[in-house]
VMD Tcl script that draws the C-alpha trace (Angstrom):
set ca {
  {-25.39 31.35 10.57}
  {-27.99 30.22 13.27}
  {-31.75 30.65 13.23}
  {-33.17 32.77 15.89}
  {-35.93 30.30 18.34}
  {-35.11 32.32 21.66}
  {-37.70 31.60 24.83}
  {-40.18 29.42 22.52}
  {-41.92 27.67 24.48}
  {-43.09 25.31 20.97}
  {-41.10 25.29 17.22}
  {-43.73 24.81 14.36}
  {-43.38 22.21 11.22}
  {-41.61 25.35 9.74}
  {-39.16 26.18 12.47}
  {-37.68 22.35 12.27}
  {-37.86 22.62 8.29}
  {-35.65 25.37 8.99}
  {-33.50 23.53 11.05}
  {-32.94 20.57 8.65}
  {-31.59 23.43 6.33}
  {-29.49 25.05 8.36}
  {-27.48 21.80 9.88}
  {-26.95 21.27 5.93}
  {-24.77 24.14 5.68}
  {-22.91 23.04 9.11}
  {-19.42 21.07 7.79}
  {-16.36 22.05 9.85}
  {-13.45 20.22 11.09}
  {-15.23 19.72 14.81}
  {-18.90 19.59 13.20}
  {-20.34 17.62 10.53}
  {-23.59 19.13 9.33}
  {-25.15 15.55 8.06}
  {-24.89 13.92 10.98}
  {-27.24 16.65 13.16}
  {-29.17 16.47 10.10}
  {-29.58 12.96 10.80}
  {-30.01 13.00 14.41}
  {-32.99 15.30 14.15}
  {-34.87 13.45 11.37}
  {-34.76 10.46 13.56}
  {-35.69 12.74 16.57}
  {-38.27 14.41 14.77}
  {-39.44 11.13 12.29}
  {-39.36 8.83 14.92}
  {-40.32 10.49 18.15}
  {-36.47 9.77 19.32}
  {-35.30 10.65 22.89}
  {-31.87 12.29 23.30}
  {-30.39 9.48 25.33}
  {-32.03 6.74 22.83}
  {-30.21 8.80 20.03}
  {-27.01 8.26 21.41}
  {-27.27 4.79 22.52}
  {-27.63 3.57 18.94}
  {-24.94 1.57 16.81}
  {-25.11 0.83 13.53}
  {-26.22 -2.96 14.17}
  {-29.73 -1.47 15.95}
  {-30.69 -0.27 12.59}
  {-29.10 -2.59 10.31}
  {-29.59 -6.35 9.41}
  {-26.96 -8.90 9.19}
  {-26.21 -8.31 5.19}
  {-25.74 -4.23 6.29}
  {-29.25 -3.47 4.91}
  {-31.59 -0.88 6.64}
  {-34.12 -2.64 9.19}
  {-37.81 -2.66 9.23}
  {-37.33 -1.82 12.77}
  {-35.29 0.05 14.77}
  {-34.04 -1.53 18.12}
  {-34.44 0.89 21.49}
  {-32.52 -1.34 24.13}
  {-35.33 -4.45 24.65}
  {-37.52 -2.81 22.57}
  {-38.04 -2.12 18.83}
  {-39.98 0.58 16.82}
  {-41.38 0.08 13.36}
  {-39.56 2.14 10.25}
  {-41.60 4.02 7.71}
  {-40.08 3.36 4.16}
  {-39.01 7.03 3.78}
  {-36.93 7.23 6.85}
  {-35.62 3.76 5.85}
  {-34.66 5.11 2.85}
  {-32.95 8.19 4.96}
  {-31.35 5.79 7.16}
  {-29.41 4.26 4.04}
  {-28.35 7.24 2.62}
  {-27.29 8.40 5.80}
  {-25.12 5.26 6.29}
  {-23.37 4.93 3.21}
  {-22.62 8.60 3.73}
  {-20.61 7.41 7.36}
  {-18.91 4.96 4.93}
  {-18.09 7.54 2.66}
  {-16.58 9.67 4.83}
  {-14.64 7.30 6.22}
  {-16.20 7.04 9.90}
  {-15.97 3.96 11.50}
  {-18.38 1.36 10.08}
  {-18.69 -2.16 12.16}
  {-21.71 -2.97 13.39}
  {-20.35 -1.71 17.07}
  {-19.59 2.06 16.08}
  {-22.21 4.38 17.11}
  {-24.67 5.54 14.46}
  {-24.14 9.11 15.29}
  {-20.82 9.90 15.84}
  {-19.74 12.74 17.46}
  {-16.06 13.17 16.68}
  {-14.57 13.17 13.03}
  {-11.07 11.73 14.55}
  {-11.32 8.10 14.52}
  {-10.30 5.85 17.45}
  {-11.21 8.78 19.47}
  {-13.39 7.36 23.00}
  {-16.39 9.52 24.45}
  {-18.43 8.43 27.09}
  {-21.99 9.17 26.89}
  {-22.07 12.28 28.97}
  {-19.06 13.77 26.86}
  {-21.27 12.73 23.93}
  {-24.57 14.39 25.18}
  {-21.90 17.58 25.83}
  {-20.55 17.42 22.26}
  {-24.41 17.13 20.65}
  {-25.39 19.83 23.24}
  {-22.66 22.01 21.73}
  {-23.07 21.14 18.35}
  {-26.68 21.94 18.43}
  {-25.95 25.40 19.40}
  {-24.24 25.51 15.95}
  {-27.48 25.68 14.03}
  {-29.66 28.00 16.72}
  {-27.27 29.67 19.14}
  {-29.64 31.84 20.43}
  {-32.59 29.07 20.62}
  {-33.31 27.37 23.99}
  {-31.09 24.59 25.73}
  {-33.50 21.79 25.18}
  {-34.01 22.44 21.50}
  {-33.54 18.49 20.58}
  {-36.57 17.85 22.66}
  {-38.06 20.49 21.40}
  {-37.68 19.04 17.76}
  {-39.36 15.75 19.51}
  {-41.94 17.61 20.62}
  {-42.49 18.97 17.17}
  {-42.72 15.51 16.19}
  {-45.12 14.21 18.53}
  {-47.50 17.67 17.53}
  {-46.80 16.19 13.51}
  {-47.62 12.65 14.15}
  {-50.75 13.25 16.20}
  {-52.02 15.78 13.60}
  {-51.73 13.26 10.73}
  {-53.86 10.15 12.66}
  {-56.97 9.50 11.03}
  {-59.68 11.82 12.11}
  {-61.73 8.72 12.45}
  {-60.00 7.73 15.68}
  {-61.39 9.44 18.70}
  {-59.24 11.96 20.48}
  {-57.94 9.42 23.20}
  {-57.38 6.62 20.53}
  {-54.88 9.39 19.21}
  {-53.60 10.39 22.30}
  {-52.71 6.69 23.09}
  {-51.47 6.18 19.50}
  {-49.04 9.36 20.26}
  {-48.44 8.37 23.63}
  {-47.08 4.89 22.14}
  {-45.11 6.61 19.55}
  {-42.80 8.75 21.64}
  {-42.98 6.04 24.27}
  {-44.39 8.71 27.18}
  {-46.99 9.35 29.37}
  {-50.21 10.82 27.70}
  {-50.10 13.85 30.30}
  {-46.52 14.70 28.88}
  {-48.72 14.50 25.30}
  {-51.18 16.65 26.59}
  {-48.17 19.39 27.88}
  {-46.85 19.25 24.60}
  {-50.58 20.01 22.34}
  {-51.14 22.63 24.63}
  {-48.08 24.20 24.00}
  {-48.30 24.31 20.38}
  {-46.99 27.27 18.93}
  {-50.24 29.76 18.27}
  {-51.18 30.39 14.69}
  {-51.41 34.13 13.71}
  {-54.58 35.67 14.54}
  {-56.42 36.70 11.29}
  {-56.30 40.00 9.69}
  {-59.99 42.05 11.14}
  {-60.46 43.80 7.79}
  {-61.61 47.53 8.64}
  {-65.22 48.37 7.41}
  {-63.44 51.68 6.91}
  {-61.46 50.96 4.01}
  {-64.86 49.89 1.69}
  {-66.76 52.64 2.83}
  {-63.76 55.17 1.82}
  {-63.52 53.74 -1.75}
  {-67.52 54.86 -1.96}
  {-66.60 58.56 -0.69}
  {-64.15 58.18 -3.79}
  {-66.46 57.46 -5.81}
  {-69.03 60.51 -4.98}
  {-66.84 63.08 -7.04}
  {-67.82 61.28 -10.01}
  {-71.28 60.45 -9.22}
  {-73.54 60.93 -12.51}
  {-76.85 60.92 -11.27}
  {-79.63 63.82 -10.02}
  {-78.82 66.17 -7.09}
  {-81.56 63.81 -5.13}
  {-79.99 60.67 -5.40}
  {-76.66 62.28 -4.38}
  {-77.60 63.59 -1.57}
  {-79.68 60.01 -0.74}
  {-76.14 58.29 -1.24}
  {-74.37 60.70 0.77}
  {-76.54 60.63 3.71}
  {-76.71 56.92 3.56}
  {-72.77 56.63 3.66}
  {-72.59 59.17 6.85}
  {-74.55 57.48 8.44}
  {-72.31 53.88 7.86}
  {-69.41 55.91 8.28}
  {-70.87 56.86 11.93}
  {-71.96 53.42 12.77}
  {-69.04 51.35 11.84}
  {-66.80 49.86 14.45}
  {-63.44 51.52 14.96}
  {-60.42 48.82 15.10}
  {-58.09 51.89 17.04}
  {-58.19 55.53 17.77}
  {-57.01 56.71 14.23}
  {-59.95 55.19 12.69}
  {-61.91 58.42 14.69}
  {-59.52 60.65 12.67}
  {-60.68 59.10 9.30}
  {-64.43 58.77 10.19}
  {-63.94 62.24 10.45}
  {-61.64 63.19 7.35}
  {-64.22 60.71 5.23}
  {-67.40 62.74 6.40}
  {-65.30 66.08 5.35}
  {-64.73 65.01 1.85}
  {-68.89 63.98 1.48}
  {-70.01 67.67 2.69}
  {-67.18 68.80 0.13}
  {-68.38 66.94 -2.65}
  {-72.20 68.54 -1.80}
  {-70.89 72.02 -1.29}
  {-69.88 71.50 -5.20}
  {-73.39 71.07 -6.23}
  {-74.77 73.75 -3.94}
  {-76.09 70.65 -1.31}
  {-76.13 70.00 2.39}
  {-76.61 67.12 3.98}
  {-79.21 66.08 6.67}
  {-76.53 64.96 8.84}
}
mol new
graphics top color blue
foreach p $ca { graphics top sphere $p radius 0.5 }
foreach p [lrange $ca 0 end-1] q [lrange $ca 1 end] { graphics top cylinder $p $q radius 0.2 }
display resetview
């Protein structure tokens, strides 16, 4: 079952969440579930590039005694590891050794076929991870990876210190995902919009107060001071859409009803 991220232009902390959990399920004889898992906690963790992704072998993230790295080695360069996706890195691992995938220090960290001795070149590879990807959101858009990167640049620029100035951050983000600030910029701007809140209609208050006219306890005077008081809201508070003029109307109604009861009119 795939999740449904058609023409987003952004996915949200939620929407990759979702994703994590849904590669999970993914274990078929063509697909194995763990290793997208994988591919997009590093993608997402680490601000990783599709092409950097693929490039890795199992030496670039660990030592010589097969222990996890502090760093993670991107062709001449290297990126520091935070101890939790260290820790994900090793679990990850000893699952390829589990499973039996090939485990030298040559064999690529994310494999993409389950048969071993089997040769891809890289664009096969990118094909296979293109296809596999389509596993978890068939319907989502053809760059959803990068998208997940994205997602990750938008998570690690909202958790820098808020005492760093907004271009400290931008650099600091900038460095992270190893881009140019603009493409930084692109990718805040399109952040996926939060809900607008809820306008609560004046309406609903002043309705509850009508209610509460047909048990009203006090002198014919003060009823009719209430009454008049609450028209008069009624009339003066903002409508959110045409059928609020319908129950400005219907509300008014039941206050002349509840003074016809007592012999009253109102002023209004």
């Amino acid at each position: 079952m795939s999740i449904m991220l058609k023409n987003l232009t952004a996915i949200s902390k939620e929407d990759v969440l979702e994703l994590f959990r849904q590669a999970q399920m993914i274990d078929s004889d063509t697909v194995d579930g763990v290793v997208l898992l994988s591919i997009m906690q590093l993608v997402y963790y680490c601000g990783l590039k599709r092409g950097e992704i693929l490039s890795l072998k199992i030496k670039d993230v660990t030592d010589g005694s097969g222990e996890i790295r502090e760093d993670i080695r991107l062709g001449k360069t290297s990126m520091q590891l935070s101890p939790e996706v260290r820790t994900m890195l090793a679990t990850y691992v000893g699952y390829l050794n589990k499973k039996g995938y090939p485990a030298t220090k040559t064999a690529w960290l994310f494999p993409m076929s389950r048969r071993p001795g089997v040769k891809q070149t890289q664009d096969a590879r990118m094909r296979k991870l293109h296809r596999d990807m389509k596993k978890i959101a068939a319907s989502g858009p053809d760059n959803l990876l990068e998208k997940v990167r994205q997602a990750g640049i938008r998570n690690f620029y909202d958790s820098l210190p808020s005492t760093m100035t907004q271009e400290e951050r931008m650099q600091a983000a900038s460095r992270f995902a190893r881009c140019q600030e603009q493409y930084v910029i692109n990718i805040l701007e399109s952040r996926k919009p939060e809900p607008a809140p809820v306008q609560p209609n004046p309406l609903l208050s002043l309705h509850i107060k009508v209610r509460r006219l047909n048990t009203f306890a006090g002198t014919d005077a003060e009823l009719l001071e209430q009454a008049n008081q609450l028209i008069r809201d009624i009339s003066d508070a903002k409508s959110l859409d045409d059928s609020d003029q319908f129950l400005k109307k219907y509300l008014i109604k039941d206050i002349k009803k509840v003074l016809t009861a007592r012999n009253l009119t109102t002023g209004n």
